[in-house]
C-alpha positions as CSV (number, residue, x, y, z in Angstrom):
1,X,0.0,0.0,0.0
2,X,1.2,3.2,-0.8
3,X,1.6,6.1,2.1
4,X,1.5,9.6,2.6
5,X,0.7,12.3,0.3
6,X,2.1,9.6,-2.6
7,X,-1.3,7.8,-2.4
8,X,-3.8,9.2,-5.1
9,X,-6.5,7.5,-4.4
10,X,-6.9,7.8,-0.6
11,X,-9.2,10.5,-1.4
12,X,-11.4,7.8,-3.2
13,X,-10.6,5.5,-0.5
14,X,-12.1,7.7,2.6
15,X,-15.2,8.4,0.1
16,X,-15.8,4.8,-0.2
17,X,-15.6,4.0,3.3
18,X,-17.7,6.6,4.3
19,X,-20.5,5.1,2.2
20,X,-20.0,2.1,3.3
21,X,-20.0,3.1,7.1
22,X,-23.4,5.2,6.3
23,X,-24.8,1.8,4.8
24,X,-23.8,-0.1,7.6
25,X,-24.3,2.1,10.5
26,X,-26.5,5.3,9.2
27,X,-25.3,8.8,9.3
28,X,-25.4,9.3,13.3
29,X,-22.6,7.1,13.5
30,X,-20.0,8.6,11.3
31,X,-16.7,10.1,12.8
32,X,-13.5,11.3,11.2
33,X,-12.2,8.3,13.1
34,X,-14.3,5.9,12.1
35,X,-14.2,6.6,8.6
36,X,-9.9,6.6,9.0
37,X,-10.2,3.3,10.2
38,X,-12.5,2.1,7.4
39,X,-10.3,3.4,5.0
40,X,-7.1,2.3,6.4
41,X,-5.8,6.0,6.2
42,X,-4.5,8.6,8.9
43,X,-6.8,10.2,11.1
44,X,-4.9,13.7,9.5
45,X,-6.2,12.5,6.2
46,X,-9.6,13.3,6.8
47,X,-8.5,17.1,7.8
48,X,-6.0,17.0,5.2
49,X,-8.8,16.0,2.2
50,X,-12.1,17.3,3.9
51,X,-13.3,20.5,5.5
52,X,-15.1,18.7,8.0
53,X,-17.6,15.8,8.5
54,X,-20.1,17.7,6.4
55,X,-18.2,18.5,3.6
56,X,-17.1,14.4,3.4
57,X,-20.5,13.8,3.6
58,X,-21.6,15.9,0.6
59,X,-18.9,14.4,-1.5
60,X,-19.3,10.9,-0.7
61,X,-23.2,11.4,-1.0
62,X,-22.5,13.5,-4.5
63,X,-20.7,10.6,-5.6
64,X,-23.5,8.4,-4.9
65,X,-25.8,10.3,-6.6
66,X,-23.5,10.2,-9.2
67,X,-23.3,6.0,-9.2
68,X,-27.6,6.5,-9.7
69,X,-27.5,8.3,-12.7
70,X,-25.1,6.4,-14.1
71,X,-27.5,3.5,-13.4
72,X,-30.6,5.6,-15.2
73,X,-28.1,6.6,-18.1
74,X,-27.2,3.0,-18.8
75,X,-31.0,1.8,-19.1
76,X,-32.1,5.3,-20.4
77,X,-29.4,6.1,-22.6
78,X,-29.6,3.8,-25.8
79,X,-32.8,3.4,-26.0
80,X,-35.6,4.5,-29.1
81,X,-39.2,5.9,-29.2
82,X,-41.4,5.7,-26.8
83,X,-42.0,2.1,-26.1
84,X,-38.7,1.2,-25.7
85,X,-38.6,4.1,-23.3
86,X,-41.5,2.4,-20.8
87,X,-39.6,-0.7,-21.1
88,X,-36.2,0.8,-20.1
89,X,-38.0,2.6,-16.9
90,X,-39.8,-0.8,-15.9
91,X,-35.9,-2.3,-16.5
92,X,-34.4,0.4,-14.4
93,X,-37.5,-0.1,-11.7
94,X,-36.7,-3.9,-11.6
95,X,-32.8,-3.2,-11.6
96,X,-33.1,-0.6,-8.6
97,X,-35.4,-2.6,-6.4
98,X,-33.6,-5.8,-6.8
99,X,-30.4,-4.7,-6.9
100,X,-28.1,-3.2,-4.0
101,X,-29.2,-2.8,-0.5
102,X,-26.6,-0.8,0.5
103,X,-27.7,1.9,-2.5
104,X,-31.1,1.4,-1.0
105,X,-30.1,2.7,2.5
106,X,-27.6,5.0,1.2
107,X,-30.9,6.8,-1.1
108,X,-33.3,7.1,2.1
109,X,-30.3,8.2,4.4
110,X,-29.5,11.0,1.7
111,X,-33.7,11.8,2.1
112,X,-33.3,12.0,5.3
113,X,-30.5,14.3,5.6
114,X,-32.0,16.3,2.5
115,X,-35.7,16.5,4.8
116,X,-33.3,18.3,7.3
117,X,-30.9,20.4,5.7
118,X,-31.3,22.2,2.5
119,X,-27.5,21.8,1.6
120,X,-28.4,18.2,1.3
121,X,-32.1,19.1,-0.3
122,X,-29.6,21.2,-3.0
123,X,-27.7,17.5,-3.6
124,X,-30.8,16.0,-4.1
125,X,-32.6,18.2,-6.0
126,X,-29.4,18.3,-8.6
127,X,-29.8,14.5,-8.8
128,X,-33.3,15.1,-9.6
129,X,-32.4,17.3,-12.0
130,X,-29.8,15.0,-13.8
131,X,-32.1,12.0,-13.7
132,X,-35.1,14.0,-15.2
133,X,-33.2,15.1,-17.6
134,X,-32.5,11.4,-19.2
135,X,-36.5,10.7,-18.9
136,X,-37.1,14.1,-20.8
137,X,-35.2,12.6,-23.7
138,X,-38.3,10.6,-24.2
139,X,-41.1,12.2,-22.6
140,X,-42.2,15.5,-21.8
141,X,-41.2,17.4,-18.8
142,X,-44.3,16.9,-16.9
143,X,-44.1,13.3,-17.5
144,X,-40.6,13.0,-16.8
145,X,-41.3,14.3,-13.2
146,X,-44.5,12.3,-12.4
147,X,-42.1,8.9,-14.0
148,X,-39.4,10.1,-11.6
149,X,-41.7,9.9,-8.4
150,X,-43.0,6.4,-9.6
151,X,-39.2,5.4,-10.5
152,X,-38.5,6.4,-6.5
153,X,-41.6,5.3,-5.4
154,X,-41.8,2.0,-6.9
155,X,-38.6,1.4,-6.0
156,X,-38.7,1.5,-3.1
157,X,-41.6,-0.3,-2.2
158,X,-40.5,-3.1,-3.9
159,X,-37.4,-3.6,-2.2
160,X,-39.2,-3.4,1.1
161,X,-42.2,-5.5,0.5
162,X,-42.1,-9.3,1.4
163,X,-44.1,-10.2,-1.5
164,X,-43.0,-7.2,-4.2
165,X,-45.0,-7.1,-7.4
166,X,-43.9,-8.5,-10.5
167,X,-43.5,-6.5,-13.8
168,X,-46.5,-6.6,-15.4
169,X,-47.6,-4.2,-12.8
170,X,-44.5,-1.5,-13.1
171,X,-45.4,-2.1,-16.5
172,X,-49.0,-1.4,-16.3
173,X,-48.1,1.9,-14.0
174,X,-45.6,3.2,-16.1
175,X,-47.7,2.9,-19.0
176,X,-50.7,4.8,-17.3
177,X,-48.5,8.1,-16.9
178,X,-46.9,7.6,-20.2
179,X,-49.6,6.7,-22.7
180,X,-51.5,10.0,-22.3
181,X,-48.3,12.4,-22.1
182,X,-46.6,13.8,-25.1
183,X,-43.8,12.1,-25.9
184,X,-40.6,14.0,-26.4
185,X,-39.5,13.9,-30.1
């Protein structure tokens, strides 16, 4: 392992473990020293690289929005007309709620800072912006944000129900917004 200031990507490092510290133990228990450990890094690090707990925590949480629309950009981003369109959303629907637990926890623990602190409701509301922009390459803005909300939505209940529904009915719901909105052309 490389030390010191040598080490390029103990930046990356401490941003990754404090995702995976948020996913495993929430945002009440993160600590400069915590996330050092996690990392495997020097306490100093996290002074050296971050202004503070919040500003790590906007970064790693930026980055994570990031990894989402990444996720929306590889469903969204090839895709043709309109049907293909409701079949990538029910995809990306499908792909969310089954995929990743730890993105799961780290989306509603972003929320919740976001509910509480408008410097987190501007992070969210710019990933919001980014993935609305990909649905309003195939549908109209209004749609795009009503799709958005069932994208979340959907998602999320999903993943948290003990019997989640199958696709016909994401299907059936994402065709209900989408049939009667102009499509984007």
């Amino acid at each position: 392992m490389v030390t010191g200031h040598a080490d390029p990507r103990r930046r990356e490092r401490i941003l990754a473990a404090a995702l995976d510290h948020i996913a495993d133990e929430g945002v009440a228990g993160v600590s400069h020293r915590k996330i050092a450990a996690r990392a495997a890094v020097p306490l100093g690090s996290m002074t050296y690289h971050f202004n503070g707990i919040d500003d790590l925590l906007r970064e790693a949480f930026a980055l994570f929005a990031g990894h989402i629309v990444a996720v929306f950009e590889r469903h969204l981003g090839g895709v043709e007309g309109p049907d293909q369109a409701r079949e990538a959303v029910t995809d990306l629907i499908h792909t969310l709620s089954e995929g990743s637990q730890r993105d799961l926890v780290l989306t509603q623990e972003l929320y919740t800072l976001a509910a509480r602190r408008p410097e987190y409701r501007e992070l969210t509301q710019a990933w919001m912006r980014r993935s609305r922009h990909l649905l309003e390459r195939h549908f109209d803005p209004d749609t795009a944000r009503q799709l958005d909300a069932l994208i979340e939505g959907l998602t999320l209940h999903r993943a948290l129900d003990g019997a989640p529904h199958g696709r016909e009915l994401t299907s059936q719901a994402v065709k209900r917004i989408t049939n009667t909105a102009a499509v984007a052309g």
